[in-house]
Steps between C-alpha positions, in 0.01 A plus 500: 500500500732784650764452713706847462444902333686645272418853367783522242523400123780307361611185407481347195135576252620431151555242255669595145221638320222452734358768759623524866326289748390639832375278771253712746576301828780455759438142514779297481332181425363696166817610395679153582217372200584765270826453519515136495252494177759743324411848598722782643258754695494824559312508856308796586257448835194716514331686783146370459287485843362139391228612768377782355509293146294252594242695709446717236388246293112418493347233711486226363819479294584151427777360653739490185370888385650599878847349436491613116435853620780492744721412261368729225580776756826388574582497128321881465702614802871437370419581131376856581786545761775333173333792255498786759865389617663359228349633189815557266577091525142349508466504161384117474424279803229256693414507837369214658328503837378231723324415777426165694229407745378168658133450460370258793144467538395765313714747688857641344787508722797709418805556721425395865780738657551388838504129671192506679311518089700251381421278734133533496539484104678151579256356693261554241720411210624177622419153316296719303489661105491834407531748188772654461418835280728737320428806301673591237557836273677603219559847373724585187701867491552638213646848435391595869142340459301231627393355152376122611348339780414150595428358797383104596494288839620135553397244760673208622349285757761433783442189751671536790618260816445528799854590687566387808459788810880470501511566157284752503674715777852429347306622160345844623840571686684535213294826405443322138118466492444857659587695186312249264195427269276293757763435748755276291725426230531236228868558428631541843487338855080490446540283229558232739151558573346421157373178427445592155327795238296468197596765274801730386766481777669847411161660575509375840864647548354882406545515146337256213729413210247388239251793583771791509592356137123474364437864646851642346358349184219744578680792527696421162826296655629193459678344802829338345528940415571501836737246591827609654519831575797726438427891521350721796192738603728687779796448689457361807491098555178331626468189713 
């Protein structure tokens, strides 16, 4: 769930004696998760035309190979930029890209952009339950090379209220649900509109904590590597 871009690298990225750590997003809610679980990113937003991404892929892609290949192009998109731009320090890193979507009858919802969406998502939304999917892919650098992939969905169910139209106004005029997954958040003024989820709670935020470490596994890293990060990819601070 963006809020924000950011086209710079910087930050934190290392633990002693693990690799660097690059988050592909500009979501703040992601790296609010990463942090708080122990993690100092580096964050490095792609340019990826989600459009494009998901039109090329061929009909009848499953709703969680959509979101995976969003994310998988995300990851793709800042690794190649990290080993065209910043060769001589990439010598050991993972780059982990995301991407959320809220599937509600059988249709995915991303980012509704302007009031008028939001509301209509709303009015569907309302006093109902929906899944909330996010895509997830991890690539390891090594020596200026994409040497591991992998790449895995999660879906927690969300069960929303039904705000009041009060609510709902005072909601969509804080700007909040315009720049998010399906129209709301979990961790901010939309989670007072959550009765409840089934399933991993960081996932719902933009990021999940116990896939990101099964996929690292993957890829040859363990987490706790990763915790508290001390050197930098770059110069120039990220937020």
């Amino acid at each position: 769930m963006t809020a924000s871009r950011s086209d710079s690298v910087g930050g934190g990225g290392r633990a002693t004696g693990g690799p660097a750590f690059v988050l592909g997003s500009a979501s703040p809610a992601r790296l609010q998760v990463l942090r708080s679980a122990g993690l100092d990113p580096v964050v490095r937003v792609s340019q990826v035309d989600e459009d494009a991404v998901a039109d090329a892929l061929p009909a009848g892609t499953a709703p969680e190979g959509v979101v995976c290949a969003l994310a998988r192009a995300k990851a793709e998109a800042v690794a190649t930029a990290l080993i065209a731009e910043h060769a001589d320090v990439v010598a050991d890193c993972v780059v982990v890209g995301c991407d959320s979507m809220l599937l509600v009858d059988g249709e995915l919802q991303g980012k509704p952009l302007t009031p008028e969406v939001a509301r209509k998502r709303w009015a569907v939304m309302a006093g109902r339950s929906a899944d909330l999917l996010t895509g997830h892919c991890v690539l390891r650098v090594r020596d200026s090379r994409i040497v591991a992939e992998a790449s895995d969905c999660t879906g927690t169910t969300v069960h929303f209220t039904t705000p009041t139209a009060a609510e709902l106004d005072a909601y969509i005029a804080t700007a909040e649900p315009l720049q998010v997954a399906g129209a709301f958040t979990l961790d901010g003024r939309g989670g007072w509109f959550v009765d409840r989820i089934d399933g991993d709670p960081s996932s719902v935020i933009g990021i999940g904590l116990p896939l990101v470490r099964r996929l690292l596994g993957d890829v040859g890293v363990v987490v706790t590597q990763l915790w508290v990060g001390g050197t930098q990819l770059g110069s120039d601070a990220t937020r």
